[in-house]
VOTOR-841315 format. One record per residue (C-alpha): residue in one letter; chain; y, x, z negated. Coordinates in steps of 0.001 Angstrom, whole numbers, plus 524288, in hexadecimal, padded with zeros to 5 digits. Each point is the difference from the previous one (the first is absolute). Example, Ala and Ser with C-alpha at 12.3 -4.5 7.8 and 13.67 -1.06 7.14 Angstrom:
VOTOR-841315
{'A', 'A', {7EE6C, 8300C, 7E188}}
{'S', 'A', {80D70, 8055A, 80294}}
end
This chain:
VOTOR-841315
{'X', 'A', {25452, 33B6B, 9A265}}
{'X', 'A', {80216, 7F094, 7FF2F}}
{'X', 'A', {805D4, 7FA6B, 7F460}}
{'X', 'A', {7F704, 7F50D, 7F9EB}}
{'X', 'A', {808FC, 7F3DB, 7FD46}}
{'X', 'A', {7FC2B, 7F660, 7F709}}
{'X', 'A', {7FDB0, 7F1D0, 802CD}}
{'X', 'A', {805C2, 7FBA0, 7F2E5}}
{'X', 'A', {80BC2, 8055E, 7F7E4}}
{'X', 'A', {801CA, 7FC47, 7F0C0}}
{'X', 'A', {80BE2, 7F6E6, 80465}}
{'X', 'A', {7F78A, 7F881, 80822}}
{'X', 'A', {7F49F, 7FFC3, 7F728}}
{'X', 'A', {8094A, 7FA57, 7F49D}}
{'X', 'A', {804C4, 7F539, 80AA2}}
{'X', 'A', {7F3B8, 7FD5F, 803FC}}
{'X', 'A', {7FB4C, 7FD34, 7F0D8}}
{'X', 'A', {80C46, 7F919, 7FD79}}
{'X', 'A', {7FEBB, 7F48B, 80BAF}}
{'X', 'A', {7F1C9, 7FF91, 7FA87}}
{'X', 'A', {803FE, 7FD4D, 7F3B0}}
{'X', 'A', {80B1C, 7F609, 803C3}}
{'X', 'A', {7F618, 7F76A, 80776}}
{'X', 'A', {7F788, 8011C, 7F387}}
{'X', 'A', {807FE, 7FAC4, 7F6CA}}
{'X', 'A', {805AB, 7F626, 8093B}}
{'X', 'A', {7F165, 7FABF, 80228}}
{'X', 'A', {7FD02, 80111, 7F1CB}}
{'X', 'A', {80C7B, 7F7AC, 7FD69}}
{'X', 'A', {7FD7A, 7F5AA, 80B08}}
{'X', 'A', {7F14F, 7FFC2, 7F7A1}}
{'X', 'A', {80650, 7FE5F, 7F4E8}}
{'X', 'A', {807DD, 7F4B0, 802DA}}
{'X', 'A', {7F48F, 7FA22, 806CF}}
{'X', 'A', {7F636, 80174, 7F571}}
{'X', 'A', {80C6F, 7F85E, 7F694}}
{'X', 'A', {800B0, 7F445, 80994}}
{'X', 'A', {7F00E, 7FFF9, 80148}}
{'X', 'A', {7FE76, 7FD10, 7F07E}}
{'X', 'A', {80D73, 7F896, 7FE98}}
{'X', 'A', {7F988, 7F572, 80C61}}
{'X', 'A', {7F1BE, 80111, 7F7BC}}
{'X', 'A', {804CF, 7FBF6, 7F4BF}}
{'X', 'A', {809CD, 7F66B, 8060E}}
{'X', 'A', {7F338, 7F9B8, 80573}}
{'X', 'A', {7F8B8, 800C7, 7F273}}
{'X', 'A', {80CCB, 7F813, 7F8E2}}
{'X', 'A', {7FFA8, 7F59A, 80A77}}
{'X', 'A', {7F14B, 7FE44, 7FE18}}
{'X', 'A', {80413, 7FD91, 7F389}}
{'X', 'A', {80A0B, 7F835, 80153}}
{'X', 'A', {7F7AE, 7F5A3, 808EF}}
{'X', 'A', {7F5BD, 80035, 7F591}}
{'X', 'A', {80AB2, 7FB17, 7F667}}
{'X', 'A', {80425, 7F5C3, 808EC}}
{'X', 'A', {7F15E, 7FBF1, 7FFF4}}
{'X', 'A', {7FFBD, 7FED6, 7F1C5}}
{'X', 'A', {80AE2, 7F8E6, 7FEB5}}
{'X', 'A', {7FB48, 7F4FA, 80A39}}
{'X', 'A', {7F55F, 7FC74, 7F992}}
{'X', 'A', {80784, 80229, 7F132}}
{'X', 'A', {7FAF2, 80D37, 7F9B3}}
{'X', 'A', {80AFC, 807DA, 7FA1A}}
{'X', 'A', {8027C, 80CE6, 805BD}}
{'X', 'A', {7FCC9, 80D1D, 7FD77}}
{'X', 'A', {80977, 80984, 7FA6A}}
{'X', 'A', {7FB73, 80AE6, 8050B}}
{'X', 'A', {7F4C2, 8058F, 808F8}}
{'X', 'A', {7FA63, 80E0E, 800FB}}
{'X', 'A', {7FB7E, 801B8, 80C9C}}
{'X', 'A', {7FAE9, 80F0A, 80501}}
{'X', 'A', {80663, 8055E, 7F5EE}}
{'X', 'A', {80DBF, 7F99E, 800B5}}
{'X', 'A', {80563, 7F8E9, 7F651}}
{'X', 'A', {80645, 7F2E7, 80582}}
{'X', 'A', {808B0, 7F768, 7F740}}
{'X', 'A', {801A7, 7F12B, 80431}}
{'X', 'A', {80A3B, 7F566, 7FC5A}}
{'X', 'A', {7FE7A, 7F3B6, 804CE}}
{'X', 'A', {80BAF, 7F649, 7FE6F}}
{'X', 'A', {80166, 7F236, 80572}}
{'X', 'A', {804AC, 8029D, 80C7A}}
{'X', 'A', {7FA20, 80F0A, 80253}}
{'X', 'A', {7F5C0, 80919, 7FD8B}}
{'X', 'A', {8045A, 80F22, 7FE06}}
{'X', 'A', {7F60A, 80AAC, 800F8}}
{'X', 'A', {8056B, 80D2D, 7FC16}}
{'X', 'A', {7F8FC, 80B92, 80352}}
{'X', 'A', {801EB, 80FEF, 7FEA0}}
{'X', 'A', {807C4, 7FFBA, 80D56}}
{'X', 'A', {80682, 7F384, 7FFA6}}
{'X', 'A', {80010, 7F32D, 7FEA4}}
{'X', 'A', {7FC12, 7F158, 80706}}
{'X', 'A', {80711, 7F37A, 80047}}
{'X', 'A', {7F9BA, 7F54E, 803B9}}
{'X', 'A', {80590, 7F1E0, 7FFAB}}
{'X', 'A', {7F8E4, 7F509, 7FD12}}
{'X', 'A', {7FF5C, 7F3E3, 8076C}}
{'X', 'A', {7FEF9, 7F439, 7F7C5}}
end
């Protein structure tokens, strides 16, 4: 009589699951950290739209804007003699003026 052998044991079943699982949550963490840079560079963008649009204003002498909601996000805006500052959820842009 032959003996049937399996092709899988428990041990490697639970290895198998486990490397799986590892290269799961190491993609999901990569995605993660990808999907944080994505919005932090989108709303970088947004605040130095922004920020040139001040710079317009104040060439031809219209007082700024304190603050801006743009796709729903709030952004708050000083503008001082020498800089304009655009903070946003994320961060925040300098920009200095040339006068």
């Amino acid at each position: 009589m032959t003996k049937i052998v399996k092709a899988e044991t428990l041990t490697s079943l639970l290895v198998a699951i486990s490397l799986f699982m590892i290269l799961f949550l190491a993609y999901a963490n990569w995605q993660s950290l990808q999907n944080k840079q994505a919005n932090y560079l989108y709303q970088q963008q947004q605040a130095l739209q922004i920020a040139e649009n001040q710079l317009n204003l104040k060439a031809v002498n219209e007082p700024c804007e304190k603050m801006v909601k743009q796709n729903n996000l709030n952004f708050e805006i000083s503008c001082l003699e020498q800089k304009i500052i655009v903070i946003f959820p994320l961060g925040k842009v300098e920009i200095g003026t040339a006068e």
